[in-house]
Legacy VTK file of the C-alpha trace (Angstrom):
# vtk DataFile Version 3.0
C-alpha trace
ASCII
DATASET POLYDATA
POINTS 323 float
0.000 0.000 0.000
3.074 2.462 1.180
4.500 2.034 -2.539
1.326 2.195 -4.427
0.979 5.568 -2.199
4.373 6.898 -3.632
4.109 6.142 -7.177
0.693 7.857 -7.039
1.777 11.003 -4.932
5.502 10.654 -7.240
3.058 10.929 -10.682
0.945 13.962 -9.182
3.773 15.697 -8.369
5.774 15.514 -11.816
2.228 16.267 -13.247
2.100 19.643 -11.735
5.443 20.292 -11.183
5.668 20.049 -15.469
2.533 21.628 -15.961
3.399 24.414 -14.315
6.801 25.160 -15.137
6.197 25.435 -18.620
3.813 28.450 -17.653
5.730 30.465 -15.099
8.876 28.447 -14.659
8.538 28.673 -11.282
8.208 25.713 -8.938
7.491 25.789 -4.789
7.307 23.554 -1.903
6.031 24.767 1.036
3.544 24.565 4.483
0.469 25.118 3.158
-1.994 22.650 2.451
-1.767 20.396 -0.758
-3.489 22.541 -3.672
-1.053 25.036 -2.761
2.040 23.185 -3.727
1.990 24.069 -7.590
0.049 27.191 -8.054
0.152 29.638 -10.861
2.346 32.130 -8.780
4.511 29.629 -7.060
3.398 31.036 -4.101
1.703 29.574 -0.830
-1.053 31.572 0.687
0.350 35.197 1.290
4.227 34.334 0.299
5.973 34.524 -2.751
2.768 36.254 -4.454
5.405 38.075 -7.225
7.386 34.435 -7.550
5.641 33.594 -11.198
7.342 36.769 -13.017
10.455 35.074 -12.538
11.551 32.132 -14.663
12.978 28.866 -14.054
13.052 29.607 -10.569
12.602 26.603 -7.636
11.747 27.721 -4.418
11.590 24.916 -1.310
10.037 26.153 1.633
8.564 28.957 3.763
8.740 32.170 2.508
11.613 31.300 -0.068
11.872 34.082 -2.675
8.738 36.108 -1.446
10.035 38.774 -3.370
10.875 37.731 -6.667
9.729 39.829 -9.408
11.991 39.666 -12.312
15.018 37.005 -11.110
16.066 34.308 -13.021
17.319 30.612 -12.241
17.663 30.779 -8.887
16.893 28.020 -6.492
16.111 28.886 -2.697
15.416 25.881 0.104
15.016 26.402 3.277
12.901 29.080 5.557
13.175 32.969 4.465
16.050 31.506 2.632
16.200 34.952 -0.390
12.820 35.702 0.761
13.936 39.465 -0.368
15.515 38.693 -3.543
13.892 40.649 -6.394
15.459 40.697 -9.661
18.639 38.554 -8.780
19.550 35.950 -10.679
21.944 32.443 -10.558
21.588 32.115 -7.482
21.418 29.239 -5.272
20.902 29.605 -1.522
20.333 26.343 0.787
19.449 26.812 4.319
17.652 28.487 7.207
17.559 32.095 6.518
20.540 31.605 3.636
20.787 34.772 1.509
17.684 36.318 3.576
18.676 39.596 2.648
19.867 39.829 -0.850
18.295 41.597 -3.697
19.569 42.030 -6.548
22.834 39.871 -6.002
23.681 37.555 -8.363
25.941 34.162 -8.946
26.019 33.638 -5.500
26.311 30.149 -3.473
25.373 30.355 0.496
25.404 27.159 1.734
24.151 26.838 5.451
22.550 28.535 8.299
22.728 31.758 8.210
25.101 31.884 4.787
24.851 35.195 3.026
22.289 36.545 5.443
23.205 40.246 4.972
23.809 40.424 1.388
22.182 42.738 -1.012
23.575 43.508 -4.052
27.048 41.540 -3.849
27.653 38.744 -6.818
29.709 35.885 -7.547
30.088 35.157 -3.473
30.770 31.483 -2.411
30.019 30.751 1.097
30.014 27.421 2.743
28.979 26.963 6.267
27.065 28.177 9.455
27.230 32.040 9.280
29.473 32.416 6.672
29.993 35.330 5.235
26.840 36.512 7.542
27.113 40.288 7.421
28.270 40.788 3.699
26.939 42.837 1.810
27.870 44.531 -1.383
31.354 42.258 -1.283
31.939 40.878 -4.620
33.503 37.070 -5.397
34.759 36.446 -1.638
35.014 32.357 -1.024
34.440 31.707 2.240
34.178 27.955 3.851
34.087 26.926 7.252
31.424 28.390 10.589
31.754 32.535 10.583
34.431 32.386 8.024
34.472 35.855 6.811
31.383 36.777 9.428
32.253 40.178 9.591
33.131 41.652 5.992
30.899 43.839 4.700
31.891 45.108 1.089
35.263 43.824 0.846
35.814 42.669 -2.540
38.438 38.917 -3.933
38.796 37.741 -0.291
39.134 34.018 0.160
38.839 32.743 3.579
39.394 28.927 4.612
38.462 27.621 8.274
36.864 28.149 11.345
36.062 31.517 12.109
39.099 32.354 9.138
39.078 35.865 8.908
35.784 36.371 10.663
36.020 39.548 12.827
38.554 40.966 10.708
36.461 43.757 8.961
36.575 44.576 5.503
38.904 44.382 3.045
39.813 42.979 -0.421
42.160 40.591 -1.677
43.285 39.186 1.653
43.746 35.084 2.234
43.084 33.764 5.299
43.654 29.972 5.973
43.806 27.897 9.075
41.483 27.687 12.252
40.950 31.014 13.614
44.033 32.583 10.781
43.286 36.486 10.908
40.439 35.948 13.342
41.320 39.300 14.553
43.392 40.712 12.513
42.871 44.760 11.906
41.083 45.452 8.807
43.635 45.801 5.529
44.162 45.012 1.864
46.583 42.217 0.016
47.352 40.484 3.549
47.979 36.952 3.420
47.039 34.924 7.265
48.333 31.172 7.468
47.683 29.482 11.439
45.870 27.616 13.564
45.367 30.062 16.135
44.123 33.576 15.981
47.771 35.263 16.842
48.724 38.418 15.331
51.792 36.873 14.668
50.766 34.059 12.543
53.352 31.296 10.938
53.212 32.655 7.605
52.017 36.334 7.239
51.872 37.875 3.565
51.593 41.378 1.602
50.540 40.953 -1.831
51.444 44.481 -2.442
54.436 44.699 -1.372
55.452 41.203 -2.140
56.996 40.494 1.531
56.663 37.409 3.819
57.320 36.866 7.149
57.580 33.714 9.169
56.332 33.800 13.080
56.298 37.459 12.383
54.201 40.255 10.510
56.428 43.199 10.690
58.722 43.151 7.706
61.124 46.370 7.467
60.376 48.593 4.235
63.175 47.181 1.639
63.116 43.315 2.415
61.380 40.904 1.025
61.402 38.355 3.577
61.708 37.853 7.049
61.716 35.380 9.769
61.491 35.462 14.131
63.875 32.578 14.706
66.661 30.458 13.699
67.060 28.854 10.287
69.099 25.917 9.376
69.859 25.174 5.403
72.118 23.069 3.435
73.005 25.367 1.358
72.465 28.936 0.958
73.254 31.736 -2.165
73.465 35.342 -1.788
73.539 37.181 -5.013
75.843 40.246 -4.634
74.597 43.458 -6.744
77.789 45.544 -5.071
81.269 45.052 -6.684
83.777 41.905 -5.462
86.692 43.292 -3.927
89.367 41.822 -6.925
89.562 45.671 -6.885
92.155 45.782 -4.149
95.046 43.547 -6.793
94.192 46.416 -9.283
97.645 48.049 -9.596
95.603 51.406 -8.868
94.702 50.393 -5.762
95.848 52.394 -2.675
96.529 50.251 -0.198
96.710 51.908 3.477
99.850 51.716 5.428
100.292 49.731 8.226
100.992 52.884 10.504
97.713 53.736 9.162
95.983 50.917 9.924
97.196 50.771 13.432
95.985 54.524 14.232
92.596 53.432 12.947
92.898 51.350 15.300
93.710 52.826 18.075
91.639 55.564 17.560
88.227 53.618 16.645
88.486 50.452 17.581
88.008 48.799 14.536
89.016 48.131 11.099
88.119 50.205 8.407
84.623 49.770 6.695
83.960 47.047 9.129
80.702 47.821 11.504
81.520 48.304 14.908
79.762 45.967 17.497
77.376 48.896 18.683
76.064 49.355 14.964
75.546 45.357 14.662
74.117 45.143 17.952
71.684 47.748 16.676
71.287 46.904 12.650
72.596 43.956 12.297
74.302 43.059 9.040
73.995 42.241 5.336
75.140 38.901 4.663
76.550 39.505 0.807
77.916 42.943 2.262
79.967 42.068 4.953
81.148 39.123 3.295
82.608 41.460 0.696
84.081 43.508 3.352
85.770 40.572 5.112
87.696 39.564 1.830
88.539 43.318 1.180
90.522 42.863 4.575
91.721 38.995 3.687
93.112 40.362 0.322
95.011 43.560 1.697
96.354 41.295 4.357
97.684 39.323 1.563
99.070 42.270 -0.140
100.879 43.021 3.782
102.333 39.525 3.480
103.441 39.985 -0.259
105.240 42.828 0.740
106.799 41.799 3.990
107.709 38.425 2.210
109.625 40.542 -0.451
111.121 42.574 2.253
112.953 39.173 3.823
114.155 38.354 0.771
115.772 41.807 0.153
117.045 41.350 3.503
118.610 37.793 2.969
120.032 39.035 -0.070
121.816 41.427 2.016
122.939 39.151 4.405
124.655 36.750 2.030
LINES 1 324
323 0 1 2 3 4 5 6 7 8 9 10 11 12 13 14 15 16 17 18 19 20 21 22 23 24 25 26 27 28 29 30 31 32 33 34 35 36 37 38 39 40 41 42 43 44 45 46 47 48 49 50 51 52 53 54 55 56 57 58 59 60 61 62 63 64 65 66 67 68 69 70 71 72 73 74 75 76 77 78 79 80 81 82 83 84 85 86 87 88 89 90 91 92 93 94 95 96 97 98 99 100 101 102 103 104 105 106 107 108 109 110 111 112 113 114 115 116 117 118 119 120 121 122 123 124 125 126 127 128 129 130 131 132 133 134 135 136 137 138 139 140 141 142 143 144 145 146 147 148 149 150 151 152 153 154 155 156 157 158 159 160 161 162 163 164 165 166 167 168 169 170 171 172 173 174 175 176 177 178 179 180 181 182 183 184 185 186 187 188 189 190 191 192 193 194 195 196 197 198 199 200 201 202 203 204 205 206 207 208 209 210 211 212 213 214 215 216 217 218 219 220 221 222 223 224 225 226 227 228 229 230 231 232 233 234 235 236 237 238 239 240 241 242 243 244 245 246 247 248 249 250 251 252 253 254 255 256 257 258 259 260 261 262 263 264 265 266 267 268 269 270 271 272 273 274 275 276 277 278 279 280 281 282 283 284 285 286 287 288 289 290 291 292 293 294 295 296 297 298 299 300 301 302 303 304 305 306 307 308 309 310 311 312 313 314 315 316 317 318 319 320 321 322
């Protein structure tokens, strides 16, 4: 009896269901009695009464695209889910109050509880999970997945956040990537910033500026100039600095001026330290460029050759002498 039931209510419902999408392209489910579960408006009692302007719409449960007048191929389940939408279009919103709000937005995916619940007029949105992306807006192709990912942006704009709460109190901004559980939970509102953790630090493991092209490691202060920059030790195998300045061969060229050793001595004396070398004050306090004082160091290895070239020849004049 329970199958014969289901093939019968199965055949009604493909009946109607064709009959009348190929007038208003509109189909509804909701929690009205029976009659009211095809109707020429695709509405149920006093909802959705502007739903049959619309075409090739499919609207599955309460309240569901009240509001349609003019949108397009949108599909809303679940309770108020785009109850406000209007003339948006592509859309596809699944979930208790998913989308609630949104109007004229189009090409957007809320998935979830809550999903899109503030947006209006933003398009081309993915959001995946309960809350997410809850108080956009106007914010245009964000990807958010994961509860409250991206809760709080409002009109940022290219933002993809990944992970619990990823990003979610972090205000808006555009082209930022958060990733991890909690990454950029908090972090102050900004452009082109890149958040990789587990945790909701300000320091995260990897921190990012698109704009400026910089990363940092356990850190997110990266001094104007450098590229990259890490809080902590690093071990390598092997490592290649690429030296713009000039090698100092210079100091063989027969031009060379080579200080004297009394001069070297009253540098000394006087300073502390050898010349063009950074005291231990300045290191303490700027520490120093690999490639750079590398350089330097030969400079010094080379001239002391040069000393030893010339004392060498001085023995020899000597020995001569002596003989």
């Amino acid at each position: 009896m329970k199958t014969i039931f289901m093939l019968l209510f199965s055949t009604i419902f493909c009946f109607f269901f064709e009959a009348n999408s190929q007038t208003t392209g509109v189909f509804r489910i909701g929690d009205d009695q029976f009659s009211s579960l095809v109707s020429a408006t695709g509405g149920i009692g006093n909802d959705g009464t502007n739903a049959g302007t619309g075409n090739g719409n499919l609207l599955l449960g309460h309240g569901t695209g009240a509001n349609l007048t003019n949108g397009h191929w949108n599909n809303f389940l679940g309770y108020l889910s785009g109850t406000n939408n209007t003339s948006g279009k592509d859309n596809n919103f699944l979930g208790y109050l998913a989308g609630r709000r949104n109007t004229t937005g189009s090409y957007n995916n809320f998935l979830g509880t809550g999903a899109g619940h503030d947006n209006t007029t933003g398009g081309h949105n993915v959001f995946i999970g309960y809350q997410t992306g809850n108080k956009n807006r106007t914010g245009m192709e964000n990807v958010c997945i994961g509860t409250h990912a991206g809760y709080q942006n409002t009109t940022g704009d290219r933002n993809v956040h990944l992970g619990y709460k990823a990003g979610a109190y972090s205000g808006s901004g555009d082209r930022n990537v958060f990733i991890g559980n909690n990454a950029g939970a908090y972090a102050p509102a900004g452009n082109d910033k890149l958040y990789i953790d587990n945790s909701s630090t300000s320091t995260p493991l990897l921190y990012g500026d698109f704009a400026s092209d910089q990363l940092g490691i356990n850190t997110n202060s990266i001094p104007t100039g450098y590229t990259f920059a890490v809080v902590g030790k690093i071990v390598a195998e092997e490592i290649k600095v690429q030296v713009a300045s000039a090698w100092p061969d210079y100091v063989f060229h027969p031009a060379y001026k080579l200080p004297s050793l009394k001069e070297v001595e009253k540098h000394i004396k006087t300073k502390g330290q050898l010349t063009n070398i950074p005291s231990a004050k300045e290191v303490e306090e700027n520490g120093i460029e690999l490639g750079e004082m590398n350089a330097k160091l030969l400079q010094k290895i080379e001239e002391l050759t040069l000393y030893i070239l010339a004392l060498n020849k001085r023995m020899e004049q000597l020995e001569k002498k002596a003989h």
